[in-house]
N, C-alpha and C positions, 0 to 999 in steps of 0.2 A: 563853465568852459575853462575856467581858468587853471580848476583844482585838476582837471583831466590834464591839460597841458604841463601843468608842473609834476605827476604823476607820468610822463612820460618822458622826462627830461630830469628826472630826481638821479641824484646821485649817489652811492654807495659807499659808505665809510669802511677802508679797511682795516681788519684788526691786528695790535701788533704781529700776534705771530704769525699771520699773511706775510706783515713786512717784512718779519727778519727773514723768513722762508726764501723768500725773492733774491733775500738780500746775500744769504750762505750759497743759491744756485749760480747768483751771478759772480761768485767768489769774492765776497767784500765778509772780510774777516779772517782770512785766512793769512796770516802772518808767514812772509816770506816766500811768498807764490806772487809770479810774476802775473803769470799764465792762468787762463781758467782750467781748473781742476774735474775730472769728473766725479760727481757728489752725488748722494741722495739726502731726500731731506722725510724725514716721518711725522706727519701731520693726522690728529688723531678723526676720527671719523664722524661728519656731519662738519667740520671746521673747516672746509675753505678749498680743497685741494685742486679744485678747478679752477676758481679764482687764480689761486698760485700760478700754477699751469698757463691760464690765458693772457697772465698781465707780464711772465717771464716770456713767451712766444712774442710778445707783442716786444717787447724790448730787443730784444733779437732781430728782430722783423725791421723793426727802428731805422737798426744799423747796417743791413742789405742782406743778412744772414736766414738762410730758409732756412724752418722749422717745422720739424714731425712731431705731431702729438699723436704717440700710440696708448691706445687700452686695447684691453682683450675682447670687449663687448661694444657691437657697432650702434649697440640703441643707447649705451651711454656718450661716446664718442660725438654721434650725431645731434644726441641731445644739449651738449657743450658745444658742439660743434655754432648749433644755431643760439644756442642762446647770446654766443660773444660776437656772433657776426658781423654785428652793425657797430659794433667799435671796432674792429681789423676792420670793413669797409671806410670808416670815419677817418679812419689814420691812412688811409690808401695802402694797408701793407696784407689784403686780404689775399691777394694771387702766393704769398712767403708762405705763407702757415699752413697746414694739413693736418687737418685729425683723420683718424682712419683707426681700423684696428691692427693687429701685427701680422694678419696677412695683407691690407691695403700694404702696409709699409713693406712689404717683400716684391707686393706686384709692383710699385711703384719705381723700386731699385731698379728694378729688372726693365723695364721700360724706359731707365733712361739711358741704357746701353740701344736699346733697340724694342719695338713691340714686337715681343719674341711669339705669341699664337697670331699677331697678322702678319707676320713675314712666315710662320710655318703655314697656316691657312694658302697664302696666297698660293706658295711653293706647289701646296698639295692639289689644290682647286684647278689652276692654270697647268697641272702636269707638268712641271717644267724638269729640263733636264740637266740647267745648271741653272746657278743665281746671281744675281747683281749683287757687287758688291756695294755695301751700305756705307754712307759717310758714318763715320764715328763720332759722336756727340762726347765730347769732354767738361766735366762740370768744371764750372772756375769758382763756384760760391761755395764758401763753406753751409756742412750743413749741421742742423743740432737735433739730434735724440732727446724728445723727453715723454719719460714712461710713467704711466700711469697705473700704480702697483705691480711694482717689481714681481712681489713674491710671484705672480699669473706668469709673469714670463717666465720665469725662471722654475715653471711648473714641466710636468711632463710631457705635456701638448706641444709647450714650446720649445723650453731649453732641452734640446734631444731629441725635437719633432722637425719634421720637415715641410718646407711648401713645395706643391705639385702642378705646376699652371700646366692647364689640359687644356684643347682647340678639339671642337665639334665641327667635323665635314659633314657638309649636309649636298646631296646630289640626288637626281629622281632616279638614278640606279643604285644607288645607295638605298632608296627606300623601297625597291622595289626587291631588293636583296633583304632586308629586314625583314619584310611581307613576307617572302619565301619562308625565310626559318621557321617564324613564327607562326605561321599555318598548316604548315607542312613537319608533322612532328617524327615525321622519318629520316628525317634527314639533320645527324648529330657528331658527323665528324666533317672533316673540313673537304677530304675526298667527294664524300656526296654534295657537298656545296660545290665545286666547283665543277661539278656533272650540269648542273642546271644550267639553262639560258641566260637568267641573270646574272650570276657570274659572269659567264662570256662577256656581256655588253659594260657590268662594271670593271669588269678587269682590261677590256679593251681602253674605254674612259679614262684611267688609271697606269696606264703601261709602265709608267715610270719610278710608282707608289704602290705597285699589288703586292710585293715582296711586304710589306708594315700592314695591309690590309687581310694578307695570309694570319698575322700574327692575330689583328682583331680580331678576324672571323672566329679561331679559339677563342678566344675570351668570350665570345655573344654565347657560343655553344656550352660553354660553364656557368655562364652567369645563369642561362635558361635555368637549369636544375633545380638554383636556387633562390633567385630574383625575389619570390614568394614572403622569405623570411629577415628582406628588409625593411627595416622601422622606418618607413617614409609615412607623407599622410597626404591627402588631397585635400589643397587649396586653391581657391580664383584659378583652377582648371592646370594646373600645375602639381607637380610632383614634388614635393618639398619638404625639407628635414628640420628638424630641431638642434640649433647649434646654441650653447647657453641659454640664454631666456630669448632668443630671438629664432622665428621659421623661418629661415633662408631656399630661396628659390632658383640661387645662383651657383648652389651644391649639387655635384654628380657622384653616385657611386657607383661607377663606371657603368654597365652594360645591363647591373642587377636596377638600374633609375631606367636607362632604355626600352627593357621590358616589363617593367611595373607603366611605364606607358602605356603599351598595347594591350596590358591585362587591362587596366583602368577602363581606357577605350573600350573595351568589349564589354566594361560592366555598364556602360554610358556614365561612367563617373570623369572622363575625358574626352575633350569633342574634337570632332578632325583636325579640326586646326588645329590646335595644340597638337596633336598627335605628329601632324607632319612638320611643326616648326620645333618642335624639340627632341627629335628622333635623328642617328646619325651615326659617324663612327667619330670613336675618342681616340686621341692621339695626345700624347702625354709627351709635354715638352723640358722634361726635366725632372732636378728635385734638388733645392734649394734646401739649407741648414739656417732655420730661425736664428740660430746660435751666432752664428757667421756675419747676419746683418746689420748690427751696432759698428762692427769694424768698417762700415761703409761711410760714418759720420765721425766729424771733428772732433765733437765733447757730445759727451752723454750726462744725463741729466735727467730725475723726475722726483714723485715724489709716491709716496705711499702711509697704508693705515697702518703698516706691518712689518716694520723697518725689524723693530726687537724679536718679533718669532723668526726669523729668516734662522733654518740648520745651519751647524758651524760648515757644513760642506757648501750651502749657496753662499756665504758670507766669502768664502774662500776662490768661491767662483769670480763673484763681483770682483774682487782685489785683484785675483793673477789673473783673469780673462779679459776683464774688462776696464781694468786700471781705477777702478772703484777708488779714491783715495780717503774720502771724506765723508763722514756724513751724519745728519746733524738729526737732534730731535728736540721738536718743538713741543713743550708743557700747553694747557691747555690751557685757554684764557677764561674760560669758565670755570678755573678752579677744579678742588677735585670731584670727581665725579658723585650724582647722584644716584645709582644706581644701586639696586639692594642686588645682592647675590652675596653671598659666604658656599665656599666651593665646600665644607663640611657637612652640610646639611640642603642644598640646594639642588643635589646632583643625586635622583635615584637611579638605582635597577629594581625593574620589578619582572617579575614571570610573564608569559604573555597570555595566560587566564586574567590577569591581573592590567595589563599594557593599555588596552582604549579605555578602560575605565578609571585608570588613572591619568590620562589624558583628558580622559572628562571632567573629571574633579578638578583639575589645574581651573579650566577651562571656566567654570561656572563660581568657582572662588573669586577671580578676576572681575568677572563679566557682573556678578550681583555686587561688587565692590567699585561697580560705574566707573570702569578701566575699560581698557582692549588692547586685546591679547593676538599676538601674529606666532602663528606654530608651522614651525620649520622642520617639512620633510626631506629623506634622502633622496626619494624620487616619485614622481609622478606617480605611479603604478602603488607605493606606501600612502601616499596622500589621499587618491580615490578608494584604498580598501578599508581607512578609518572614515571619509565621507560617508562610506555607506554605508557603516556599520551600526549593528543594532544601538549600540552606546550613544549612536552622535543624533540617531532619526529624528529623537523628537525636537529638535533643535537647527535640524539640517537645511529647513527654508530659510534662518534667519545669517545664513553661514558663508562668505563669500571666499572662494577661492582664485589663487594667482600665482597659473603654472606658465611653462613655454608657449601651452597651446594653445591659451587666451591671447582671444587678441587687443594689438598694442591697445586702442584707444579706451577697451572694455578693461582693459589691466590700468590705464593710469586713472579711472575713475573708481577702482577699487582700492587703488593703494593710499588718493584722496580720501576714501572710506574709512580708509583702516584705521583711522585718531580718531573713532568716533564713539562715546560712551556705552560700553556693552557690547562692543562690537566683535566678532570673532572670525580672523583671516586665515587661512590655512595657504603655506606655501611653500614652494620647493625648495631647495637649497640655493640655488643660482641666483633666487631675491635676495639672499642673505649680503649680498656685497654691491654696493653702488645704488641699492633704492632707499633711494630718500622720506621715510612715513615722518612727516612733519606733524606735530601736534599742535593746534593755535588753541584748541578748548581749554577755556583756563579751569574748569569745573573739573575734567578728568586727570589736569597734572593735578590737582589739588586732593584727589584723589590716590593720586598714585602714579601717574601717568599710564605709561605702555608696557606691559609685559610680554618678554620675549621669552617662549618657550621650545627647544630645540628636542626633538626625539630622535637624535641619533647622532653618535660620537665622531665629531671629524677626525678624518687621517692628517689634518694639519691644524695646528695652534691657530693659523693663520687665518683661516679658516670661521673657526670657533669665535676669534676674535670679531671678526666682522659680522656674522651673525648678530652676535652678543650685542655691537655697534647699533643694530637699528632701532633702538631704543634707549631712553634715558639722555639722548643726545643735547649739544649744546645748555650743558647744565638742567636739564629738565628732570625731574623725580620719572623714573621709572625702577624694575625688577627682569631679570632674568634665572633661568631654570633650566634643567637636563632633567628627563625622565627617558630614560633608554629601555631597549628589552633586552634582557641576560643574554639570550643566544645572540645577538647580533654585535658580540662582545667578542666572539670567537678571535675575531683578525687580530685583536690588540692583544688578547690573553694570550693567545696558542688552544691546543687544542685539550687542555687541561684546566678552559674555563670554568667547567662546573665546580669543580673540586677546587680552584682557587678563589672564587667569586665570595662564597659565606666566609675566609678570612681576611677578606678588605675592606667588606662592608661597612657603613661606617665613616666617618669622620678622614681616614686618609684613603677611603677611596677614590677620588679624583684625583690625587696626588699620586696613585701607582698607575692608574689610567693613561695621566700626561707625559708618568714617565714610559711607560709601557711606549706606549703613541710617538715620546719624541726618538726612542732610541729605532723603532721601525722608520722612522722617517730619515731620520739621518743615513740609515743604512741603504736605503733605497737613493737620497741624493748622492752616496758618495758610487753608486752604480751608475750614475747617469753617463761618468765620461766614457763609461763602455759603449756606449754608439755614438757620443758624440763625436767618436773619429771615424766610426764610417759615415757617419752623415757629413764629414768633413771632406773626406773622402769623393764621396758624390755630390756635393755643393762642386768641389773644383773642378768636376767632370763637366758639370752642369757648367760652369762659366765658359769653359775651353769649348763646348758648345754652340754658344751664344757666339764669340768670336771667331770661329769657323762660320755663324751664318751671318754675320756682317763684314764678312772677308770673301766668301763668295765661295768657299770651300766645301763643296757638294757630299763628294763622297766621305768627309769627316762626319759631315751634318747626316746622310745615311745610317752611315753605321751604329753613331749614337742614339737615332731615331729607334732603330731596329733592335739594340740593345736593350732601351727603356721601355719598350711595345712589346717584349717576349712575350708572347701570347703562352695560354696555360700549355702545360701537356698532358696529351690522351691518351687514355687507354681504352683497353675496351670491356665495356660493363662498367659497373661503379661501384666503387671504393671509397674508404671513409680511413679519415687518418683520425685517433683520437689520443688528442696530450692532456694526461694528469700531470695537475701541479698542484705543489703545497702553498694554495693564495693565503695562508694563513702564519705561516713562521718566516724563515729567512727569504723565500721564496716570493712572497708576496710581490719586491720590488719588480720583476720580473715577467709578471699577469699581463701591466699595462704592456711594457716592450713588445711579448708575445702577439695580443692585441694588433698591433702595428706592423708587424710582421705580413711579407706577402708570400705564403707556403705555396707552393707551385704556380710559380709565377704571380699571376695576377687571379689567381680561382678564389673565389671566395671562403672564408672561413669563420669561425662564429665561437667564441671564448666566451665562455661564463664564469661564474661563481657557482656552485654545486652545493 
């Protein structure tokens, strides 16, 4: 009883550079700064970074100071989240502190101005035909940003992406108008919907919101078309996406998730209930600039694995955007790394006659060498076509894989799996960063430890770096490898990979690769500020919004309703818009942007690689 009780009450030594990490965020070191500075600090990967993070939050928190801890990933966030709980409880400073990811931290902003979808909900729900005006909450507490790897933010998701909080009206003539389209396949402009009875009864419902409900009804009549060829998946009777390693169920994409319901339904892979509690119209209340949000806190502050890959154009960002001034890098207390890899000989291209079979051989070298090996795919769809493939068969019962789609509990007793002698992991890319494969077998470090083997060349250092990270950690013997396939080489060569490929081969191949890789990536961050000002742009739209609807200012709040809601426009018969781009040379930066683009209004559209 006793060992159990001191085993729950045991305390956790920290290591110096935990300390000093604390000690640079909290600006003790900084000769002739009065003031806290805002700093990052780069702490190498498996050493401490949440530690850092929770014992700086909690200092903050001390002193009456709220604190956001953002990451890009909610099952890491949450997993930090709970594990420090019970000391922020211990200390009573649990209500200060917030882990979330960086859209929690957007929704959260935005909510403390006002709950911007339940004062729109309620607007639209109760018909009303002007509004109360809202007392205005003003914060008096300073508050602190601290991020948890920059480089994600400052990725293209984020830095140049925007957040879109949407509000779902749900009414039984609203559903009774859903019913109609969706059964009634004669009826695909907005004219013939408003011929029906339904109409009538919801647009009477409505009298004061049918002009934004006009706009939806296009949107439902576009999405129909295409609804079909979105990547959702059915889960616990929901319709749900894959966002990083985690299925979120709290994601719409818009009208084409509405009717992937009613298709669902009709296949009985959806039951009414579900049907009629997540079916409705979207109303889009905005669109907020990721970019925008730091300026919302005091001092900024976090830490990262990947401080030294950061483009000289994100470096540049931090400094003049975000008054970056400082920032420090912690050596590793584990001395230097055990890790085998020499980028001369480590890093193949091979033919893809040639590609799982050399995959295999990585694979069974390792695995007869009483190691275990984790093989990081680009996606899902690459991962299951070497599963299945003739090369892996006779091996393939003993084979555990860990993608988005697994789920969480069956994922953390596979990644417990994966230090385990012989063992062979196959997984996407998205594990490469923030999973923890701990190894306690002291027989397989003695061995070797964990080999990490990558089949496919990141678009960022940073990237690569983490990867590389999930093995060998806190001074443990491991190996890591690149085995690529020639074509898939195309982005970083240009289009005259074949013919340049046999004279790099070779000893400084990797070293034209990274330069290849970093000078594409530089070129694409220093593109970013090209929409960071329209999203600047529509962020400030979006605030002057919010304060028209806690001022009571109807017809503001209209108009910007009506503006953000522009439903698609129609024609008649159907048309197909198709853009070539070169995803391959200067153009590449440009694919994602495109992506992100809403081409005739809100219709859906669908960019590939070719």
């Amino acid at each position: 009883m006793r060992g159990i009780e001191a085993a729950q009450a045991y305390l956790l030594m920290p290591h110096v550079g935990q300390v000093i990490a604390i000690f640079r965020i909290l600006g003790i070191g900084y000769q002739g700064y009065d003031d806290l500075l805002n700093n990052l600090v780069q702490i190498g990967t498996g050493e401490g970074k949440s530690v850092v993070m929770a014992v700086t939050a909690c200092v903050f928190a001390l002193i009456g100071v709220d604190v956001n801890c953002s990451c890009y990933s909610e099952v890491l966030s949450m997993r930090d989240k709970n594990d420090f709980a019970p000391v922020f409880r211990a200390l009573g400073i649990e209500e200060r502190i917030e882990y979330g990811t960086f859209n929690r931290l957007c929704e959260n902003l935005l909510n403390e101005q006002c709950n911007v979808r339940d004062k729109v909900r309620e607007m639209i729900v109760d018909n009303k035909s002007k509004i109360d005006v809202a007392a205005k909450s003003v914060r008096t507490d300073p508050k602190v940003l601290l991020i948890d790897e920059v480089d994600v933010f400052l990725s293209e998701k984020f830095y140049g992406g925007t957040y879109s909080p949407s509000v779902d009206i749900k009414d039984s003539t609203i559903k009774t108008l859903l019913d109609i389209i969706w059964h009634n396949k004669t009826i695909r402009n907005l004219n013939a919907v408003k011929n029906t009875p339904a109409y009538k009864a919801f647009a009477n419902r409505f009298s004061n919101w049918i002009f934004l409900f006009d706009e939806a009804i296009k949107d439902m009549l576009t999405a129909l078309e295409s609804f079909q060829s979105s990547t959702y998946i059915v889960q616990n009777d929901r319709i749900v996406y894959v966002d990083g390693e985690s299925i979120v169920d709290n994601v719409v994409h818009g009208y084409s998730t509405i009717w992937a319901y009613y298709h669902e339904h009709e296949k009985d892979n959806i039951s009414k209930v579900s049907l009629e509690t997540n079916v409705g119209i979207i109303v889009n209340c905005g669109t907020f600039s990721y970019a925008e949000m730091p300026h919302e806190f005091a001092y900024i502050t976090g830490v990262t694995g990947t401080l030294k890959t950061l483009a000289t154009s994100e470096q540049n960002i931090l400094r003049k955007v975000y008054n970056v001034q400082k920032k420090t890098f912690i050596p590793s207390v584990f001395g230097s790394s055990n890790r085998m890899f020499n980028s001369s000989t480590d890093v193949l291209v091979v033919k893809e006659s040639e590609y799982y079979m050399s995959l295999r051989g990585d694979i069974d070298v390792v695995c007869h060498a009483g190691r275990a090996i984790l093989v990081f795919f680009e996606s899902d769809e690459k991962l299951m076509n070497f599963y299945n493939s003739s090369e892996l068969s006779s091996i393939k019962n003993d084979v555990q894989i860990i993608t988005e789609k697994v789920a969480a509990k069956d994922r953390e007793l596979c990644i417990k799996r994966a230090a385990l002698e012989g063992r062979t992991t196959l997984l996407t890319r998205t594990f490469g960063r923030g999973t923890d494969f701990i190894c306690r077998n002291q027989q397989l470090l003695a061995n070797g430890g964990i080999h990490v083997l990558q089949t496919f060349f990141s678009e960022e250092l940073s990237e690569e770096c983490q990867i590389m990270g999930r093995g060998a950690r806190q001074g443990d013997r491991g190996s890591y490898r690149m085995i690529l396939l020639d074509k898939e080489l195309e982005w970083v060569l240009g289009s005259t990979w074949e013919e340049d490929l046999p004279n790099i081969i070779g000893s400084n191949l990797y070293k034209k690769l990274n330069k290849a890789r970093n000078d594409l990536y530089e070129s694409r961050c220093g593109a970013k500020e090209l929409s960071i000002d329209q999203c600047r742009q529509e962020h400030e739209a979006s605030k002057r919004f919010m304060s028209s609807l806690t001022s009571g200012n109807i017809e503001t709040v209209k108009t910007f309703l009506k503006n953000q809601n522009q439903g698609a426009s129609f024609v008649s018969g159907s048309s197909r818009t198709v853009l070539l781009m070169d995803a391959t040379g200067s153009m590449s930066s440009l694919l994602s942007a495109a992506k992100e683009t809403r081409f005739i209004s809100n219709a859906d559209c669908h960019i590939s690689k070719l």
